[in-house]
C-alpha positions in Angstrom: 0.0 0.0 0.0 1.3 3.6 -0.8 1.0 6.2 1.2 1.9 9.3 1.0 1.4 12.9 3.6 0.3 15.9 2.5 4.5 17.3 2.7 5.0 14.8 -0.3 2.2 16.7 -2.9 2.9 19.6 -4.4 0.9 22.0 -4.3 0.1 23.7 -7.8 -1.3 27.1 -6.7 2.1 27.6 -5.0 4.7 29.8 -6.6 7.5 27.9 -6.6 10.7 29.0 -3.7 12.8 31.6 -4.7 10.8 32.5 -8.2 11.8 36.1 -7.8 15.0 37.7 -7.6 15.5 40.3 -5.1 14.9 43.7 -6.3 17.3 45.6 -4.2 14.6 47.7 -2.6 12.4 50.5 -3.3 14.3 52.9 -5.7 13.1 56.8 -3.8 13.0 57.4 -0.6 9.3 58.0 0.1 10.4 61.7 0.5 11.5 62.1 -2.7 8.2 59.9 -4.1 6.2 62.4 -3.0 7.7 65.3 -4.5 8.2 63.9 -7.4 4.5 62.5 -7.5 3.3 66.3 -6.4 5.5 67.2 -9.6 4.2 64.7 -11.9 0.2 65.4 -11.0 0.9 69.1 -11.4 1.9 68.3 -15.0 -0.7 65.9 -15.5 -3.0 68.5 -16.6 -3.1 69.6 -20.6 -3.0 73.5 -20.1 -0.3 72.7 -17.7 1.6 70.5 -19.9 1.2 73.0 -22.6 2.8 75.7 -20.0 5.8 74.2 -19.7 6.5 72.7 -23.7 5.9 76.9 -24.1 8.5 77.8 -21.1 11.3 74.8 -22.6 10.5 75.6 -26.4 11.0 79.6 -25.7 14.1 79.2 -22.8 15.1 82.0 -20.6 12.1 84.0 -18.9 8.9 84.2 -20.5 6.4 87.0 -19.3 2.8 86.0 -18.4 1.2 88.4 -20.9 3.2 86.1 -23.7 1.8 82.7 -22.0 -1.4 84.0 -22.2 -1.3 84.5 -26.1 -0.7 80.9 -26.5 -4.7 79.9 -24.6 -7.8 81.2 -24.8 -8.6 81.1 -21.2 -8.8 84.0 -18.7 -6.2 85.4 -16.9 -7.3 84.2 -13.5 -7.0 80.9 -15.2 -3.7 81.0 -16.2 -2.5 82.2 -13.3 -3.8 79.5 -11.0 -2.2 76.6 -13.7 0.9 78.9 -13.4 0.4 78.8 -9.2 0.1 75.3 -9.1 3.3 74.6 -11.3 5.3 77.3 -9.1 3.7 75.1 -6.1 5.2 72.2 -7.1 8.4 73.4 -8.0 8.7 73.0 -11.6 9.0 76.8 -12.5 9.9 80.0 -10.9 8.9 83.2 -11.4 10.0 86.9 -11.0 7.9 90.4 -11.0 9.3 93.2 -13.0 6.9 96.1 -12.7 3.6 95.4 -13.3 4.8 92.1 -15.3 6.1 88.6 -13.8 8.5 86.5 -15.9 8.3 82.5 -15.6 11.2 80.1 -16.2 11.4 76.5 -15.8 13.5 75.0 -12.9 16.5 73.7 -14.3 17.0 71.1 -11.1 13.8 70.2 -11.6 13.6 69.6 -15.2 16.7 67.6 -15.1 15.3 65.2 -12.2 12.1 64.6 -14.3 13.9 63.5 -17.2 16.7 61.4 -15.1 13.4 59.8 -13.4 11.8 58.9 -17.3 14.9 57.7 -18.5 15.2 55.5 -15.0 12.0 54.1 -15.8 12.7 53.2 -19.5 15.9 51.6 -18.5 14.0 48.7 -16.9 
C-alpha cells in the first residue's frame, strides 16, 4: 500500500521557492516619491503641460502676458495653472513692474527626465 502525507504533494497554486530575484529595494526614498509625485500630477494636466512645452521651447524668462497668447482662457486661469506649477516646484517666477516673468527649474527639469529615462531603463 502507498501512502503518501500531504508534505509529499505539491501544491500547484504555489509559486515555486525563490521565483523572484530580489529587487534591491524601493528605488526613492518615500520623501523624494512624493515630491516627485506632487511634480508629476501638477503636469498631468493639458493646459499645464502645454505651459511648460511653451516655457522649454522659448528658454530663458517668458512673461505672463506672452503665456497668455498661446490659450484662450482668462487670466485668472492662467494664473492658477501657473500657481500650481510654481507650487510644485517645476517653475519659478519673477515680478518686474507690473509684469512677472516664468522660467522653468533647471533642477527640476533635469530630475524629471533622469526619473523617465530610470523608468525606461528597466
Amino acid at each position: 500500500m502507498n501512502t503518501s502525507s500531504l508534505d509529499d504533494i505539491q501544491r500547484v497554486d504555489a509559486p515555486p521557492t525563490g521565483c523572484c530575484a530580489p529587487f534591491g529595494g524601493l528605488r526613492w526614498s518615500m520623501e523624494e516619491a512624493e515630491a516627485l509625485a506632487a511634480q508629476l500630477k501638477a503636469l498631468a494636466h493639458p493646459v499645464r503641460l502645454q505651459i511648460v512645452g511653451v516655457l522649454s521651447r522659448l528658454g530663458g524668462q517668458v512673461c505672463v502676458c506672452d503665456l497668455e497668447a498661446h490659450f484662450d482662457l482668462a487670466q485668472p486661469t492662467i494664473s492658477h495653472h501657473l500657481k500650481v506649477l510654481r507650487q510644485a516646484g517645476l517653475i519659478e517666477s519673477e515680478q518686474r513692474g507690473v509684469w512677472v516673468y516664468y522660467r522653468l527649474r533647471p533642477a527640476t527639469v533635469a530630475r524629471l527626465h533622469a526619473l523617465t529615462r530610470e523608468l525606461a531603463s528597466e
